[in-house]
KOLKESE-344495 format. One record per residue (C-alpha): residue in one letter; x, z negated, y. Coordinates in steps of 0.1 Angstrom, whole numbers, plus 5000, padded with zeros to 4 digits. Layout:
REM KOLKESE-344495
AXZY...
//
This chain:
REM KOLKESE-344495
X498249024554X501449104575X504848994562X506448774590X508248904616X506749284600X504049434633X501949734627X499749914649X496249824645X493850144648X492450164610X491350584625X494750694624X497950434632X500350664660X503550434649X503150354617X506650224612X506749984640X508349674635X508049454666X504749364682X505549434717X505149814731X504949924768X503050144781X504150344815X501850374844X503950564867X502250884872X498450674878X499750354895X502750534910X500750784932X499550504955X502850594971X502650954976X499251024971X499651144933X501651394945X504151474918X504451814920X503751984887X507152024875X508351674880X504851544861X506651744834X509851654843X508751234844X506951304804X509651434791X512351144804X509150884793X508951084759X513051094756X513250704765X511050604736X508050504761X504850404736X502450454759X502450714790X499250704815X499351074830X497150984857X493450934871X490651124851X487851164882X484851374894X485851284934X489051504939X489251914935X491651954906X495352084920X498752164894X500451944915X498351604912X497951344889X494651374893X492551524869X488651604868X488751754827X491351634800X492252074797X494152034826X496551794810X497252074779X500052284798X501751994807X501951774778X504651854749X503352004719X504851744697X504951364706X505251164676X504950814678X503950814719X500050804728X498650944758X496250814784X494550864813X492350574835X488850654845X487750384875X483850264864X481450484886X483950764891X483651004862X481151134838X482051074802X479251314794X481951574799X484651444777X485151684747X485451454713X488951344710X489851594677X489651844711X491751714735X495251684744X494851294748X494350984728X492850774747X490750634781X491450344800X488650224820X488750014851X486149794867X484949494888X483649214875X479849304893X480249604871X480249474835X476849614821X477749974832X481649954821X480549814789X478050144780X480450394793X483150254773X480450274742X479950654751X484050724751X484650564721X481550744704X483751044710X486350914691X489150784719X490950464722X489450254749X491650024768X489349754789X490749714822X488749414837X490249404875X491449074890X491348874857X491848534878X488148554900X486748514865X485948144856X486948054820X483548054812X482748434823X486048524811X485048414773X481848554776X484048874786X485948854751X482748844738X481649184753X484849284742X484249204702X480849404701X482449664713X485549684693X487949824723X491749944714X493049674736X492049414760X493249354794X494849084814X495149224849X496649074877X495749324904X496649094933X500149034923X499248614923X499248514886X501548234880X502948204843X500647904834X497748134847X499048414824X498948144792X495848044800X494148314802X496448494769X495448154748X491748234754X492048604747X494548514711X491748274699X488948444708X489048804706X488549004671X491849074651X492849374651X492549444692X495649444710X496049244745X497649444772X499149284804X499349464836X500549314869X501649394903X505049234920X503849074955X504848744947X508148914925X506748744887X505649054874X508949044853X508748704847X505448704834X506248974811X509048774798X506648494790X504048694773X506548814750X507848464742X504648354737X503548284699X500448504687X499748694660X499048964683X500349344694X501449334727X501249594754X502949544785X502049804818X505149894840X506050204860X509950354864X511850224898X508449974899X506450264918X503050144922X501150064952X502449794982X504749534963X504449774929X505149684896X507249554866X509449814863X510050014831X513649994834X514349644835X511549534809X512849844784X516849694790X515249324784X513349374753X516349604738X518449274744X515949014730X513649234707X516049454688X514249724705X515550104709X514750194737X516650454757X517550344790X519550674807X516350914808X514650654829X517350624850X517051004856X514050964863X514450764892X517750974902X516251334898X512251254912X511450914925X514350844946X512951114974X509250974969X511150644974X512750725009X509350895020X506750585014X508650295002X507050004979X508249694967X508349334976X507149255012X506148965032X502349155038X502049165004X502948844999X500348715024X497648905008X498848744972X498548424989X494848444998X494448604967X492848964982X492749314982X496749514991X495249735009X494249425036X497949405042X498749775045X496249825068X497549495092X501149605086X500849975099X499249815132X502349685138X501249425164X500649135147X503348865133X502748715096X501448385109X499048655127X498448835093X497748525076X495348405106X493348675098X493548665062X492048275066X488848405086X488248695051X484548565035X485948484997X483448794984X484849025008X488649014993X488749154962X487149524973X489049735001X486849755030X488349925059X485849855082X485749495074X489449465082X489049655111X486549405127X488449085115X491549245131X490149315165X488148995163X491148795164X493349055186X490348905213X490548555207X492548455241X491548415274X491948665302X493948555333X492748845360X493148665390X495848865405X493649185389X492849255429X496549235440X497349475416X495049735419X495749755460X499149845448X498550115423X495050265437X496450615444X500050565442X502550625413X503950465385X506850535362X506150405326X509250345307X508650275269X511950195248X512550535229X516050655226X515650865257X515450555280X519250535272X520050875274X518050975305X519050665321X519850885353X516451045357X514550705351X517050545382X516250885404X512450805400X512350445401X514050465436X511150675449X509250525477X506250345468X507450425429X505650115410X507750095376X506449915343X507949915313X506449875273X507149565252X510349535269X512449475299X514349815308X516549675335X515749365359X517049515385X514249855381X511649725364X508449525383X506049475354X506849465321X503449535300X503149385267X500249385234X502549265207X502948895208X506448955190X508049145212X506548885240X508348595222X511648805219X511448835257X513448615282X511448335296X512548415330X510948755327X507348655321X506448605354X506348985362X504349025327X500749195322X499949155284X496849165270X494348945257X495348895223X498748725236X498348345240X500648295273X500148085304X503248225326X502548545334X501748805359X498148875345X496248885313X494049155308X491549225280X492949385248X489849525239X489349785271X492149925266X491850025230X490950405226X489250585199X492150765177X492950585147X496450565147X497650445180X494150325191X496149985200X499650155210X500849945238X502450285254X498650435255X497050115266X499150075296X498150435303X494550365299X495450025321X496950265354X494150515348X491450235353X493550145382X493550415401X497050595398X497050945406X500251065389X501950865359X506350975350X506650885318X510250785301X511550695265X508250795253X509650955221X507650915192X508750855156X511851035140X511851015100X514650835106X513950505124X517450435134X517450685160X514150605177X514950305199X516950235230X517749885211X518449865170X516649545170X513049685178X513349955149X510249975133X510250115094X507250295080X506250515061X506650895069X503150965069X502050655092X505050795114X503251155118X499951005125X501550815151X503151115166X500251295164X497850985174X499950995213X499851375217X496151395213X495551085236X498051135265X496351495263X493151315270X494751105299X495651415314X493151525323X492051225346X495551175361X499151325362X501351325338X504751405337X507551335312X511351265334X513151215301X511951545280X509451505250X510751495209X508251365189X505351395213X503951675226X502151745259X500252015271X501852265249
//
């Protein structure tokens, strides 16, 4: 029996810290978690260069990455398909850390793991549903027949009911695991949650097992929680999941950092804080500036209904809908649809309610007499609507010249329509204004011009399959314009503080989402032009035309 206050490693096959004397050990997920951001791509040196600040800051644990048969291996990935790959990167000698790697349930063959005396790591951690119990359960039995630690990683902890939970634990016991998991995948586990569910695991599972936490930071308590799990009384090794600068996917999580400088403060711990920091300095900071995570009011929403981040990543990068519009849609989610991404799912509950309002066409008639073979200047608020101001006067004086601008009003004294999809940049406009508006479907308005249906004017690309710029387009086309001038049509810099006319309608994403967009309008307005003219007044940047 263990002197008080004296913690040892359970194992009984080989402790890796046999000197430990605190009960509480983290275990860094930033190269698995982390490469939701940038698509596990580390680079191979700075995989080497992140183990080696982990090893140098006393980390316990360090998860290299995914182990998977669905990618083709590459150096610079975190990504693995066969534990050799890991040999040239890992350190000869790591005393006193262990190494992982996560296998998700149906995505690798442990039939092709060599026994753990031949391989470079220590153990597997394996993730799953709750549908997928059986099957976890048996390859779990297979990997630990080959001698590795198993860490179970039973996703979304909190759609368990206690009852399923302890028959979990139970599972758990037969098969003897390394450690159990509580996992908040959602980001939504309050702390009396977090006790509840620890209490059942401390009195219930076998002696011996440690209990791991891992969480996610959309409602910002993944540091909290991690504080009360270690204030909590059990005669239990602790491990506790963070990544460095919290880099995980959307809202991220507890960040190695801060838990590391907390548990040296309250635990006696000796930890070393200034490799971390590195860390962050020297690799993640660029990863940061390309595809940003953290703490967000999507991910908050999605935490709220208790569902799947990658709901909210997928309404946010629309960028058409308000949150009371995310949450809308978030409320009409069947409860067995939300814990498992479907994109297609989303896809329809998004257009579903982006077709909810009523169509005012009545002046549909007036309008198209107007613009049936006759011209129209489109002005859309890049930078270039500023700078080309001159050109954009020049052709809006033309005779006959029918000028509409996108999401916003360019000047009241040019502009005759102003054509709207996003129902906030409708609210930001003046109410005097929305007489002269045509805005689609999905805006609820009573005042305007005409309402026309959002769902014609979607096209088929992806990415700006909703762009208000290309759905006015499409809207002139099917109103027989013969030649569209096209202003402030820009596209989007990396840097989002130069790509409007106004700094309030800057939109931030990430790099990538910014490409397809650029990308998205070249291939489009290349289809438009072949029905109708097209001609840019104010010079193109990000979009390219017929080139």
């Amino acid at each position: 029996m263990l002197l008080p206050g004296v913690w040892a490693k359970p194992g009984g096959d080989g402790d890796w810290r046999e000197d430990v004397m605190d009960r509480v050990h983290v275990l860094d997920c930033t190269l698995r978690d982390g490469g939701y951001c940038n698509g596990w791509e580390f680079g191979y040196g700075n995989v080497k260069k992140i183990i080696a600040g982990l090893l140098e800051a006393g980390i316990d644990v360090v998860e290299c990455g995914f182990l998977t048969d669905r990618v083709t291996y590459a150096p610079d990935i975190t990504k693995f398909t066969d534990v050799s790959q890991l040999c040239g990167i890992l350190p000869e000698k790591h005393a006193g850390t262990m190494f992982v790697l996560m296998v998700n349930y149906g995505e690798y063959d442990a039939d092709k793991l060599p026994p753990c005396g031949e391989s470079c790591i220590d153990g597997i951690r394996v993730a799953f549903h709750k549908e997928e119990l059986v099957g976890a359960f048996a390859l779990c039995g297979r990997i630990k027949a080959k001698g590795y630690k198993v860490f179970l990683q039973p996703m979304v902890s909190l759609n368990y009911t206690d009852a399923e939970f302890l028959s979990l634990v139970g599972y758990a016991n037969q098969l003897a695991p390394y450690a159990f998991y509580i996992v908040d995948s959602f980001g939504v586990m309050k702390g009396k949650e977090l006790a509840r569910l620890f209490y059942m695991v401390e009195h219930n599972l076998a002696k011996g097992i440690c209990v791991g936490f891992h969480s996610h930071n959309n409602m910002q308590l993944s540091y909290s929680n991690a504080q009360a799990l270690v204030a909590m009384q059990a005669d239990r090794e602790l491990l506790i999941d963070s990544s460095v600068y919290g880099m995980g996917r959307g809202a991220g999580n507890l960040n190695t950092e801060l838990f590391v400088d907390y548990l040296n403060g309250t635990m006696g711990t000796s930890y070393r804080l200034a490799p971390l920091l590195g860390i962050i300095d020297e690799v993640l900071n660029r990863f940061y500036q390309e595809n940003y995570w953290g703490y967000s009011l999507p991910n908050y929403i999605s935490a709220v209904h208790n569902a799947h981040p990658n709901y909210a990543g997928f309404l946010d990068q629309r960028k058409t809908l308000t949150i009371e519009g995310m949450d809308e849609i978030f409320g009409m989610m069947e409860e067995g649809r939300k814990a498992v991404y479907d994109k297609g799912y989303i896809e329809g509950l998004y257009l579903k309610y982006m077709e909810k309002e009523q169509v005012q066409e009545g002046r549909l008639a007036e309008l198209s007499a107007r613009l049936l073979g006759g011209e129209a200047l489109v002005i859309a608020p890049g930078r270039s609507s500023v700078t080309g101001r001159g050109e954009i006067l020049s052709c809006a004086a033309r005779e006959g010249m029918v000028t509409i601008s996108v999401n916003y009003e360019y000047d009241a004294g040019v502009t005759d329509f102003i054509f709207l999809s996003n129902l906030r940049r409708y609210r930001e406009l003046a109410a005097e204004s929305r007489g002269k508006c045509i805005v689609t479907s999905n805006i609820p308005a009573s005042d305007v011009y005409l309402q026309t249906k959002y769902k014609e004017l979607l096209n088929t690309n992806e990415a700006v399959c909703d762009n208000a710029g290309m759905m006015l387009i499409k809207f002139l086309v099917k109103m027989g314009v013969k030649k569209i001038y096209i202003a402030g049509m820009d596209g989007y810099s990396p840097d989002p503080e130069g790509n409007y006319a106004r700094h309030w309608m800057n939109v931030y994403a990430q790099r990538a989402v910014m490409e397809a967009l650029n990308q998205g309008m070249s291939e489009v307005l290349c289809e438009f032009s072949r029905e109708v003219g097209i001609e840019f007044i104010t010079g193109m940047r990000y979009v390219k035309v017929g080139e």
